[in-house]
C-alpha positions in Angstrom: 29.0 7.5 8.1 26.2 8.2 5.4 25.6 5.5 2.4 23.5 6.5 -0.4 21.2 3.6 -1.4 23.4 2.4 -3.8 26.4 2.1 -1.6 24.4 0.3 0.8 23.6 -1.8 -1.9 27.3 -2.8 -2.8 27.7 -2.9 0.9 25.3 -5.2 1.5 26.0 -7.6 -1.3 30.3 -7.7 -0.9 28.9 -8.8 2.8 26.8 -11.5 0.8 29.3 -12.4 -1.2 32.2 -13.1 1.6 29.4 -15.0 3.7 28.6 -16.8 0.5 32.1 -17.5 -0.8 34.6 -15.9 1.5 36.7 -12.5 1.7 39.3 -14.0 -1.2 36.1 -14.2 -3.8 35.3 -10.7 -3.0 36.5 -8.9 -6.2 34.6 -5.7 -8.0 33.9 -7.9 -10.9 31.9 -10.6 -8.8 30.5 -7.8 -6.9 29.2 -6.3 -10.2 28.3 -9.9 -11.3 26.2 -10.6 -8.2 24.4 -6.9 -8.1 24.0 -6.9 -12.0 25.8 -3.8 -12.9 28.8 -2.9 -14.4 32.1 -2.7 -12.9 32.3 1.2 -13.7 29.0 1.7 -11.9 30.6 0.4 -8.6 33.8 2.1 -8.9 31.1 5.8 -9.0 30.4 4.8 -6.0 33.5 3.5 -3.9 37.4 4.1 -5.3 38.0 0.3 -4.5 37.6 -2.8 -3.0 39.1 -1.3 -0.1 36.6 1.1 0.1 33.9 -1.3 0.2 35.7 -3.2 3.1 35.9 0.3 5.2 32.1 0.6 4.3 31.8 -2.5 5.9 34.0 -2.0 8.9 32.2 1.2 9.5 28.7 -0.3 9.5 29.9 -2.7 12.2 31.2 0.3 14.4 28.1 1.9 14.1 26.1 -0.9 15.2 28.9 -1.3 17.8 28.7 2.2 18.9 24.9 1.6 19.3 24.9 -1.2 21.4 27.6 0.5 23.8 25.3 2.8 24.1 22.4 0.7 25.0 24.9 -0.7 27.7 26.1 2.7 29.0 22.2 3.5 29.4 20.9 0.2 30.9 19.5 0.2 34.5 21.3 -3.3 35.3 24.5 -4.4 37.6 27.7 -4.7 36.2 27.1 -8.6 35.9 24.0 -8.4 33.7 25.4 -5.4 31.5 28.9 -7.4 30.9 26.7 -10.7 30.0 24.2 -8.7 27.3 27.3 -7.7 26.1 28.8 -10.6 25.4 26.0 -12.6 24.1 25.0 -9.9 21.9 28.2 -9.8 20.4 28.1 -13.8 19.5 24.4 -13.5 18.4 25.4 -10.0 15.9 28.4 -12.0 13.9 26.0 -15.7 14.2 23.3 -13.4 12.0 26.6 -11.6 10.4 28.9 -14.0 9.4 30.2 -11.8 6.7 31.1 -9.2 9.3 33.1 -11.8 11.3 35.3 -13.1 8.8 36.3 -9.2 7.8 36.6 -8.4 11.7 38.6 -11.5 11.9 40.3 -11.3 8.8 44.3 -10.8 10.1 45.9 -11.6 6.5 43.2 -9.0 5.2 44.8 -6.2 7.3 48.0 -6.8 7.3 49.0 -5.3 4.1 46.8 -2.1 4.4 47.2 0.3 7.7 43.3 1.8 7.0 41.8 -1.4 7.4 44.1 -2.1 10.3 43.5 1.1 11.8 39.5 0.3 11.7 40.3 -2.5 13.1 42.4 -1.9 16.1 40.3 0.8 16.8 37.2 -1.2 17.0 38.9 -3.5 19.2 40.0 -0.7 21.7 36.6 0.8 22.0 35.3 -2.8 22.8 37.8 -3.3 25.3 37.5 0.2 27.2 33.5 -0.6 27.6 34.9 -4.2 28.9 36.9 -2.6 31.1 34.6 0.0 32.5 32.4 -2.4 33.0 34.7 -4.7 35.1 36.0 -1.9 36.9 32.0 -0.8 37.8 31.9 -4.3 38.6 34.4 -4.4 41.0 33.9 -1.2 42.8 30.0 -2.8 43.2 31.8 -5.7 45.1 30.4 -8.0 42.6 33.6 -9.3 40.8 36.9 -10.3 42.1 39.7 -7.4 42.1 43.0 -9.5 42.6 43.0 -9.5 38.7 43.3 -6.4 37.2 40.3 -5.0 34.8 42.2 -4.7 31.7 43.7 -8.4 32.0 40.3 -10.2 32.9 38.4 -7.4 29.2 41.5 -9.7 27.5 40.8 -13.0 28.8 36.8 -12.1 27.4 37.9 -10.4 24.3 40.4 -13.6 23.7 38.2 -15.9 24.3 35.4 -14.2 22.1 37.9 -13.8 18.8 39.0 -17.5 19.6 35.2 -18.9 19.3 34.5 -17.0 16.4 37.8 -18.1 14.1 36.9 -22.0 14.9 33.5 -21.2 14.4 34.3 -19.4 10.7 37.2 -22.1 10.2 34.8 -25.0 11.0 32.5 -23.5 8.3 29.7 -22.5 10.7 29.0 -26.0 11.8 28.4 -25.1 15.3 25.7 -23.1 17.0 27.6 -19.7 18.0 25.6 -18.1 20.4 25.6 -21.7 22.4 28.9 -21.3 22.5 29.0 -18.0 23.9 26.6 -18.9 26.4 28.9 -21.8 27.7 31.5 -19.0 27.5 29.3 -16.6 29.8 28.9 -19.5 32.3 32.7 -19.9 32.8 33.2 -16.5 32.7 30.5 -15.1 35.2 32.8 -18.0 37.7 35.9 -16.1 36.9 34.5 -12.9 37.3 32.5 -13.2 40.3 33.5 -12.5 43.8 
């Protein structure tokens, strides 16, 4: 999806804003506050907060959809592909922490089926290039296949949401990406034949 400079603007600063103060403090009049415009201004440009959190969820599919297709492109074995992946992931929402607490935002989405929709989309894209991954994996010989593909991309994709909500709950206090890189090493043991 297209932004005009300005939406990227109001994009860019409602991301600010929730890293800054959280998704509850995310309103159109502290969004107008923080940019320095008035609250008609933003509502020419989106219909609602609502809007503003699609923008958002649709930026992070984009960038999504471009590192899938990095993957999909690489010259590497299944191993290598399926660790960039998952490291990349923890180091996008460590520099994004805005787009974490929307991603992983359930209260957000339960009252609105277009932001859940987003959502669960986004969630089964990133497992079908787990799994195709796995599955390339296995047929390589280089991980296990007395577990099925789609049960070991949900064991990953578990374990990734479950790092990130203690890491937003414990107010950032940890270092993400080492995290995730304690999370490779146990994983690459599961994995591996």
């Amino acid at each position: 999806m297209e932004f005009t400079k300005r939406q990227q603007e109001i994009i860019n600063t409602a991301i600010e804003l929730i890293a800054d103060k959280g998704i509850q403090e995310l309103t159109i009049k502290n969004l107008s506050q923080k940019i320095g415009i008035a609250e008609s201004a933003i509502y020419r440009h989106f219909k609602s907060k609502l809007d503003i959190l699609l923008g958002i969820l649709s930026l992070f599919r984009e960038n999504k959809e471009h590192m899938n297709r990095q993957l999909t492109e690489m010259e590497a074995t299944a191993t290598d592909k399926l660790r960039h992946m998952l490291l990349k992931r923890f180091a996008y929402f460590a520099a994004n922490r805005a787009v974490a607490a929307v991603i992983f935002s359930e209260e957000l989405f339960r009252n609105d089926h277009r932001l859940s929709e987003q959502v669960y989309q986004i969630m089964q894209d990133n497992q079908q290039v787990i799994i195709g991954i796995i599955t390339a994996g296995q047929q390589a010989d280089e991980f296990r296949d007395d577990v099925s593909a789609k049960e070991m991309s949900f064991m990953i994709t578990g374990a990734l949401r479950l790092i990130v909500t203690q890491w937003r709950i414990a107010e950032y206090t940890f270092d993400l990406e080492q995290e995730g890189k304690r999370l490779w090493a146990t994983i690459e043991t599961l994995v591996k034949k």
